[in-house]
C-alpha positions in Angstrom: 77.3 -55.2 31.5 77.6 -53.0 28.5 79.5 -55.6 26.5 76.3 -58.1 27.2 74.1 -55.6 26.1 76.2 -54.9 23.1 76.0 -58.8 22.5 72.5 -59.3 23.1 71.3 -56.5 20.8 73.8 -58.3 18.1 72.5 -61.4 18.9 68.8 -60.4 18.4 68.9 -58.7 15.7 70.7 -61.2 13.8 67.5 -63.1 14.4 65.3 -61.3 13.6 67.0 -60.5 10.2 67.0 -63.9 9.4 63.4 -64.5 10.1 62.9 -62.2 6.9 66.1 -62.8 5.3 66.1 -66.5 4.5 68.6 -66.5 2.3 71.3 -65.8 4.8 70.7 -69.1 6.8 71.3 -70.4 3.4 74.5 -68.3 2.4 76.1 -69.3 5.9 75.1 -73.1 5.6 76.8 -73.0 2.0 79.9 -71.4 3.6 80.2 -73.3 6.7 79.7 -77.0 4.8 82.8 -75.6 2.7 84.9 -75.2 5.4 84.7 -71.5 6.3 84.4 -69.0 9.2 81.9 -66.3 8.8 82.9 -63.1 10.1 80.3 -60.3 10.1 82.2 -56.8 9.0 79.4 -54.5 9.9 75.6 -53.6 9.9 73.8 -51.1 8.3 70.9 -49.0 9.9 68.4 -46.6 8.6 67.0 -43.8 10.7 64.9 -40.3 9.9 66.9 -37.0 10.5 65.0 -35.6 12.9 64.8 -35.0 16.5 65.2 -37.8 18.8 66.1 -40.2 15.9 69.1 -39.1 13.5 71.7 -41.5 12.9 73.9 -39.6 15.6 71.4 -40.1 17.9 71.0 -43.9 17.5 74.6 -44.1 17.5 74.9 -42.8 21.0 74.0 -46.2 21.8 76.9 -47.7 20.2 79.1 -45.0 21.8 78.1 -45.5 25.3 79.1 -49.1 24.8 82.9 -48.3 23.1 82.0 -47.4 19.9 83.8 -44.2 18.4 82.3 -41.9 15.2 84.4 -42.5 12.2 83.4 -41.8 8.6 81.1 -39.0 7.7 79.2 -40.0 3.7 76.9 -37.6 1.9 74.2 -39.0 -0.6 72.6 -35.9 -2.2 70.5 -38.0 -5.0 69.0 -39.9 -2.6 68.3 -37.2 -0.1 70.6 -39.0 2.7 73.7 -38.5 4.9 75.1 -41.7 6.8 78.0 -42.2 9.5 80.2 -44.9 10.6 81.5 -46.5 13.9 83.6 -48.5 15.3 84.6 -50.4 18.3 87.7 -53.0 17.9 86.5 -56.8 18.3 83.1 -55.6 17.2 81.4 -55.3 13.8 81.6 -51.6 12.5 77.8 -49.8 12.4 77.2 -48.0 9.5 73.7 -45.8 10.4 72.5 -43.7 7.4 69.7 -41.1 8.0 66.8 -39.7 5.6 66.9 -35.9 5.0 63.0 -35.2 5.9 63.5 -31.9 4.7 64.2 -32.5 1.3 61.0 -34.4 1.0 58.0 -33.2 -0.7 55.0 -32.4 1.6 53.3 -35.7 0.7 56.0 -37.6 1.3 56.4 -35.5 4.8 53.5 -36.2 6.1 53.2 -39.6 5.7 57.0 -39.9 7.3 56.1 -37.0 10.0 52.3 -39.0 10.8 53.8 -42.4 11.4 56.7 -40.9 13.6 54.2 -39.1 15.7 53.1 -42.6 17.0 56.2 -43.4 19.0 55.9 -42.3 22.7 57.7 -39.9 24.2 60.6 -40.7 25.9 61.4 -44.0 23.8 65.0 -44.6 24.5 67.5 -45.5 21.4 67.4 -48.9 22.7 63.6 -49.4 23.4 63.1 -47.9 19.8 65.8 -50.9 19.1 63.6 -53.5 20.1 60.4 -51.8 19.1 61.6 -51.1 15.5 58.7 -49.6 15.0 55.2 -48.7 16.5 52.9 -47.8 13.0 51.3 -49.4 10.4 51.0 -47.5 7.1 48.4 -48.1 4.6 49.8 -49.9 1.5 48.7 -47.2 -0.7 51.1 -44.7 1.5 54.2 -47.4 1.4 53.6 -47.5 -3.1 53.7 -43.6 -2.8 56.9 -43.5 -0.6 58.5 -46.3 -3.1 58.2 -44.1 -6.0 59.7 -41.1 -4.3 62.2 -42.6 -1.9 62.7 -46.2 -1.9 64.9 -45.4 1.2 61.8 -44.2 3.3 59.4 -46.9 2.4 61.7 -49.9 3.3 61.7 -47.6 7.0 58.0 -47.6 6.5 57.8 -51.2 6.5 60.5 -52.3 8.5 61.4 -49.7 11.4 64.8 -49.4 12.7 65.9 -53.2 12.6 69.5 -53.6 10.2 69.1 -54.0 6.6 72.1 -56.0 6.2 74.4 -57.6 8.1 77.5 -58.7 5.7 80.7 -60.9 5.5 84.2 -60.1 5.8 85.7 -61.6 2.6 89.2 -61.4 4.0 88.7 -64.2 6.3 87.1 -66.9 4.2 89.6 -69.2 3.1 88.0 -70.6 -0.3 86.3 -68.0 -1.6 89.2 -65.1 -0.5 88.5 -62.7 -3.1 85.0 -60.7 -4.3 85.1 -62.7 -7.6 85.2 -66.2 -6.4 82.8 -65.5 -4.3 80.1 -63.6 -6.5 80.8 -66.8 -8.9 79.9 -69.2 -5.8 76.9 -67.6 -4.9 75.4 -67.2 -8.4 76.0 -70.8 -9.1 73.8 -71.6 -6.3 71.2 -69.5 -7.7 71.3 -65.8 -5.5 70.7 -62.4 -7.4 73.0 -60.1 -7.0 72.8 -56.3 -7.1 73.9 -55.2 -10.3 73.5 -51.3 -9.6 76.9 -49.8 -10.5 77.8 -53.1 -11.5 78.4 -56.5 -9.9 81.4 -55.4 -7.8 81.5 -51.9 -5.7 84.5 -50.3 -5.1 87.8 -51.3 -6.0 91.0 -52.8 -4.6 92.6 -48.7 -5.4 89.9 -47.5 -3.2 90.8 -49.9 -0.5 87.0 -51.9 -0.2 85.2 -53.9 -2.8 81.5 -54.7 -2.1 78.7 -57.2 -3.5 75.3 -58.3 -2.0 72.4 -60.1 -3.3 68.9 -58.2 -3.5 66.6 -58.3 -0.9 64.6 -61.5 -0.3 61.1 -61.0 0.6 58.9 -61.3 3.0 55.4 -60.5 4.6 54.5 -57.6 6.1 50.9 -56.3 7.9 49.9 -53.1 6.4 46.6 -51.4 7.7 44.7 -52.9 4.2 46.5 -56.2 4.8 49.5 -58.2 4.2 51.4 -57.6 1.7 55.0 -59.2 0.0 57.5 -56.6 0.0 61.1 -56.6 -0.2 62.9 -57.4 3.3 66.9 -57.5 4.0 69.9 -58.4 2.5 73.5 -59.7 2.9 76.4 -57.8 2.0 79.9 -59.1 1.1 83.1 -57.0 1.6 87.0 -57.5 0.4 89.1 -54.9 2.5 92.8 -53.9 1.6 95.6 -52.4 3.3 97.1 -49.0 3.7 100.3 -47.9 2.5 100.8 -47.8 6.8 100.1 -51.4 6.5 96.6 -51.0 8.3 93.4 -52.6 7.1 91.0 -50.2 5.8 88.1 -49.5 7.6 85.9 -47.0 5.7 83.2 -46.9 3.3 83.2 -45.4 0.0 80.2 -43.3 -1.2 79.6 -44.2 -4.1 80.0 -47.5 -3.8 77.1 -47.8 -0.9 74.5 -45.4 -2.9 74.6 -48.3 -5.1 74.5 -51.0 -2.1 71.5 -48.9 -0.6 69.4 -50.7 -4.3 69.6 -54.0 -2.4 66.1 -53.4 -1.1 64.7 -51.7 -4.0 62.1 -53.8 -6.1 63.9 -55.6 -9.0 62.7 -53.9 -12.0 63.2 -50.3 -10.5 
């Protein structure tokens, strides 16, 4: 039972990402018409630390199905603290969490107002399948962009993953970050150029790409707006001097990944 529950949340939130995430259908049709097996290294999820809903919270739900805690990352600039975990045969779950308390009250209050709306007693996996239970005024989400990109994607999209991304390693063609970047510009994706085109390096064990965000529609309480929506994520793993893969995440290189959904121009 758990692994079925494990596979249907997988399994529906794939598809609901690529509802808003067009591109992705795209990416994978590219790939599999060339031959190659898409494997998916790991999702990302945002959360809000506070009670109820910080990233160790929501992984309780991974860890009741297998999962274990694994890496622990620090973002002070952008006011968030994120963890990793992992469960072998499984993608890895990389949940990140927005440090309310370094907010300024503004920014609080709309964060704290739109929180207040979920009922009590929501489990981690109703909030799963909710995502979320607000609508924020457009003029609220334009306040949170310009002081925390982070929080007004959450705003907008509620706890759904932001990315789901490919294991490099196991395509065949396109077996290394460059040839793969190359591919993918060639067929006319953006990529994030934050920190430059490639993330990481093969020294710190992971190199990462993704494209920016596509967009999509979403119903604010003046309307529906365009904002920006998901993204996919590309990583090249290397092995340990033990001969193991490496399974981590490097700071620096995600606070740079975390500009995926940030509005180009910003």
């Amino acid at each position: 039972m758990k692994h079925q529950e494990l596979n249907n949340y997988f399994e529906t939130a794939f598809k609901k990402y690529c509802e808003n995430t067009p591109s992705v259908l795209k990416i994978n049709q590219f790939l599999t018409n060339a031959g190659e097996e898409i494997i998916n290294d790991h999702i990302a999820l945002r959360t809000f630390k506070t009670k109820g809903l910080s990233a160790l919270e929501m992984g309780e739900f991974f860890t009741a199905q297998g999962y274990e805690q694994k890496g622990e990352y620090d973002f002070p600039q952008k006011k968030l603290k994120a963890y990793h975990f992992e469960k072998k045969g499984y993608p890895k779950v990389f949940i990140s969490e927005l440090l309310l308390d370094k907010m300024n009250e503004r920014t609080k209050n709309i964060l704290e107002t739109l929180l207040s709306t979920i009922p009590e007693k929501t489990s981690i996996s109703e909030l799963f399948k909710l995502e979320k239970t607000w609508k924020i005024s457009f003029e609220d989400y334009e306040y949170l962009s310009s002081q925390t990109e982070y929080g007004a994607w959450l705003a907008a999209w509620g706890f759904r993953p932001n990315h789901f991304t490919i294991l490099v390693n196991k395509l065949n063609h396109y077996s290394n970050l460059e040839k793969l970047n190359e591919f993918l510009k060639e067929k006319g994706f953006l990529l994030n150029q934050s920190g430059g085109e490639i993330k990481g390096s093969s020294e710190q064990l992971l190199q990462q790409s993704s494209i920016m965000a596509d967009r999509s529609m979403v119903e604010f309480k003046d309307g529906i707006k365009e904002v920006p929506s998901c993204y996919y994520e590309f990583a090249e793993r290397f092995f340990k001097e033990d001969g193991q893969l490496y399974e981590g995440f490097i700071a620096a290189s995600a606070d740079k990944i975390f500009e995926s959904t940030n509005e180009l121009g910003k």
